[in-house]
Residue, then its C-alpha position, 0 to 999 in steps of 0.5 A: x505485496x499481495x492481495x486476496x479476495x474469494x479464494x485467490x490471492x494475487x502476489x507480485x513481482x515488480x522486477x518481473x513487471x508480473x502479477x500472478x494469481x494463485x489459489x489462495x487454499x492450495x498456492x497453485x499459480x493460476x496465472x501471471x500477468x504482464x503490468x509494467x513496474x507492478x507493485x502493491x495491489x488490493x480488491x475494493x469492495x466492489x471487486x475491483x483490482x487496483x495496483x501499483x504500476x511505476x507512478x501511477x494507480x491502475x485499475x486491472x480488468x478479469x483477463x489481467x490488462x490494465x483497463x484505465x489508469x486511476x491517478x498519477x501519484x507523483x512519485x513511485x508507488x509502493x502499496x496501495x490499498x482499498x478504503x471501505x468507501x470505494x477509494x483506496x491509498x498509496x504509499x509514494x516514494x521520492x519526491x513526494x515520499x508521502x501517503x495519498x488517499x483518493x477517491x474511488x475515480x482516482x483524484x486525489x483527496x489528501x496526502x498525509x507527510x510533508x513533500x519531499x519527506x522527513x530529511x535525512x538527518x537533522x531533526x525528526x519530523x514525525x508527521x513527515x514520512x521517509x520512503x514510505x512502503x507498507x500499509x495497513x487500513x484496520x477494519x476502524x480506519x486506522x492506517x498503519x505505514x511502514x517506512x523502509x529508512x533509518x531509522x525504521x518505523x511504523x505509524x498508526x494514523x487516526x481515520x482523519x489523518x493525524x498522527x496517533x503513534x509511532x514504533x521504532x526499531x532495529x534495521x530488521x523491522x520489515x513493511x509488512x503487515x496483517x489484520x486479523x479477519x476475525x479480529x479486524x480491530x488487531x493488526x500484526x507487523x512482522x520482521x524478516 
């Protein structure tokens, strides 16, 4: 996961417990910082840098510590990204394999997903999320989520947190997903 703002882009790498920041013109690493089980990262509006680290959301100052811990989520986080409103969501893994908003000082809003997630066989429940992993919020607030189980999937979800669609694929669908910054109304999924 990756996030970009003002001609940096900062890439992770979770395994390495390591945050980079990079030219986002040229690719050059500009530096690699230590955060604990890093995983998705956004910049809010207002600049700040939010990731994930292990269960928790945490807000990362200029010099790469973690300045405060936002919220704890319950679970592994994944993806976090920014909200328009200064708040920001996450995709969170077992027990609670749901997607959580919250609001700009961390506490939590809603959850989209039954607790726990869709069961691993038996009847689908599309509302309910499997290992959720990547996530989109288009420029209208629609939130795109991909879940990295069987079967794969993508869901689009309204601003107010139901269900609009979803996409089914082959093992080879990927989490990952962009909006086009001149056209913030498209937004494009990809596969390995």
């Amino acid at each position: 996961r990756y996030a970009a703002v003002v001609g940096r882009a900062a890439p992770t790498a979770p395994a390495q417990n390591t945050l980079f920041v990079a030219d986002a013109k040229t690719g050059q690493q500009l530096d690699a910082w230590k955060i604990e089980a890093v995983s998705g990262v956004s910049f809010t509006r207002q600049g700040r840098l939010i990731a994930g680290s292990g269960t928790k959301i945490v807000e990362v100052d200029s010099a790469g510590k973690v300045a405060r811990v936002l919220a704890e989520a319950g679970g592994p986080v994944w993806d976090v990204e920014a909200l328009a409103d200064g708040g920001f969501v996450a995709s969170v893994g077992e027990p609670r394999n749901q997607v959580v908003y919250f609001d700009a000082q961390g506490k939590e809003t809603r959850a989209l997903g039954k607790p726990g997630g869709r069961p691993r066989c038996g009847k689908m429940l599309p509302a309910s999320f499997r290992n959720p992993v990547g996530l989109c919020v288009a420029g209208n607030g629609r939130l795109f989520v991909a879940e990295n189980a069987a079967p794969r999937r993508f869901t689009r979800w309204s601003p107010d947190g139901k269900l609009e669609r979803q996409f089914h694929g082959p093992y080879y669908f990927s989490g990952m997903f962009g909006v086009d910054d001149e056209h913030p109304e498209d937004v494009y999924a990809d596969t390995h």
